[in-house]
N, C-alpha and C positions, 0 to 999 in steps of 0.2 A: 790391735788387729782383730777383725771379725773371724768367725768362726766358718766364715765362708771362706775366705781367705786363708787360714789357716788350714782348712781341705781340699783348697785346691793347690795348695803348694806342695802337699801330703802326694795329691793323686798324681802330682809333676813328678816328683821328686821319683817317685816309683817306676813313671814310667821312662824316665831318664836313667833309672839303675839298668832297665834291659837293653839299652843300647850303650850305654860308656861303658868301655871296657876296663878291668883294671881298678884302679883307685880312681874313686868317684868324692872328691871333697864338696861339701858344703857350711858356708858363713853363715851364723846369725849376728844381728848387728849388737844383743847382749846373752847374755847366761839366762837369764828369765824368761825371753821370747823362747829361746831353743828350748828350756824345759816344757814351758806353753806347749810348745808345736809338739814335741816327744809326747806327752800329757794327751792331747786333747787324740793324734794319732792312733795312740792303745785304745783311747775308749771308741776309737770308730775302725777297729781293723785294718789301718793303713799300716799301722808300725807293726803287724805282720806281715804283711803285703811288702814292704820294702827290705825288712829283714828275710825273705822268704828271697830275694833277689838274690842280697849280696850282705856278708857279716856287715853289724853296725856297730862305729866304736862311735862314742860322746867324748869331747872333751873333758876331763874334768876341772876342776879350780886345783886341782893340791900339786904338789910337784912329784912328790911318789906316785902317785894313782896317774899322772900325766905321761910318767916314763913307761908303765906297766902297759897304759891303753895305749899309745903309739909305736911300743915293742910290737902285742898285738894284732893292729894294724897292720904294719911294714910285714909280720912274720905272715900272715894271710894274703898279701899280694906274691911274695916269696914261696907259698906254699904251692907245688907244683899240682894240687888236689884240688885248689880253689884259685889262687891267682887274682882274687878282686875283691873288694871291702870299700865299705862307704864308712866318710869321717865327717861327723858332725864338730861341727868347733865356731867359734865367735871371732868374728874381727877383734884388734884389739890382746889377742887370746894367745896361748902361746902358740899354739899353732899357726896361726898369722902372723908372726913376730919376728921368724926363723928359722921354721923347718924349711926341710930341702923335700919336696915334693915331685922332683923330678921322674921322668922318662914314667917307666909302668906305676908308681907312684900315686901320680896324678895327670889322669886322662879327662879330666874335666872339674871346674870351680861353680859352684852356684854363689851366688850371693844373694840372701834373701830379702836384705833391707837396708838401709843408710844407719851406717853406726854412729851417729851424732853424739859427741860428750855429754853425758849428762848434765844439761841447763843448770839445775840446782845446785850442781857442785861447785864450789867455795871459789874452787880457783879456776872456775869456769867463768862464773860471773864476773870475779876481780880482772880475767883477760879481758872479755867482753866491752867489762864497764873502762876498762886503763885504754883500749883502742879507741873506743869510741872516743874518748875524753880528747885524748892524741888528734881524731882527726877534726874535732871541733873548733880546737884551741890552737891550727895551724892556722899564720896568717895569709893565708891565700889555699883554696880548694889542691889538691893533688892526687894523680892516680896511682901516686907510687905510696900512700898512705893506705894504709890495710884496714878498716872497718871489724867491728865487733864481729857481725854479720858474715861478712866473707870468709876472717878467721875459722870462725864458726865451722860453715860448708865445708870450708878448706880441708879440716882435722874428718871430718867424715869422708871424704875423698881421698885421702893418704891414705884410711885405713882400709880403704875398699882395694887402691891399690897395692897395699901391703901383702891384701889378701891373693886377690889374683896372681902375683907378683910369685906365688909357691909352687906353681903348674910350671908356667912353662920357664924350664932354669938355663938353658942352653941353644946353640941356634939347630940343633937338631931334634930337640924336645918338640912335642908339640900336645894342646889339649883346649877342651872349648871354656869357654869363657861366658856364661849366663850370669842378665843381671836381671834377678825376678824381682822389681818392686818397679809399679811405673814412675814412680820419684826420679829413677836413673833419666828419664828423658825431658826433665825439666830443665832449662837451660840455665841456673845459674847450678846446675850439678854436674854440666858436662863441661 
């Protein structure tokens, strides 16, 4: 991602904290992009500018430090002095995976980018290369045979919906739904 991009999802992101009330969640599609974005933020004054909004917790990777910062979190929408906190976290992440983000919670999802599995990994490639193999060696074409390819897109799209999927939990719940990458409006993504 450029660094243009990475500043303007900064100046987004800030100026969607002064309108979402409440618990403001936002997805990256890995752990690396989101330190990128927090990184490149501090050295240009946004990740004051956003913290100056509303507390920010990060996800972390560890499971101690994941319960401390979502305690946190929830204790700052709870807190009748503040009431709202923005949560950085990753598709994929545990916070994608599980939480209940509902009612004041979560008043709004960003997602910043397609979480696609990592290509190079082992048993990324072994699915890839086993479907493909699958759909070649059928003897007559079919739509109900699943492609390397589609799999692929597929696992990036569960995980977006996984994510969205934290906001709104009930039929009384309700929160927006942004998806900031224009990848979202390519049609074999929708």
């Amino acid at each position: 991602f450029s660094l243009a991009y990475l500043s303007s999802l900064g100046e987004t992101l800030v100026r969607l904290a002064c309108v979402v009330p409440n618990g403001f969640l936002v997805f990256f599609p890995s752990y690396p992009l989101m330190y990128k974005c927090v990184e490149t933020w501090q050295e240009s004054q946004l990740w004051n500018k956003l913290c100056a909004k509303k507390p920010v917790f990060l996800e972390p990777r560890g499971k101690t430090d994941f319960t401390q910062t979502i305690d946190g979190f929830y204790g700052k929408i709870r807190d009748p002095s503040c009431r709202e906190a923005t949560f950085l976290a990753v598709c994929r992440g545990k916070a994608a995976e599980g939480l209940d983000f509902a009612d004041t919670n979560g008043r709004a999802v960003v997602i910043t980018g397609l979480p696609f599995p990592p290509k190079m990994d082992p048993k990324v490639k072994l699915k890839i290369m086993h479907l493909n193999e699958t759909v070649r060696a059928a003897p007559t074409p079919s739509k109900q045979l699943l492609t390397g390819n589609t799999w692929y897109c597929q696992q990036a799209s569960r995980a977006v919906n996984q994510a969205i999927g934290r906001v709104i939990r009930h039929r009384h719940d309700f929160g927006a739904i942004l998806l900031c990458d224009t990848r979202f409006s390519a049609q074999d993504v929708q």
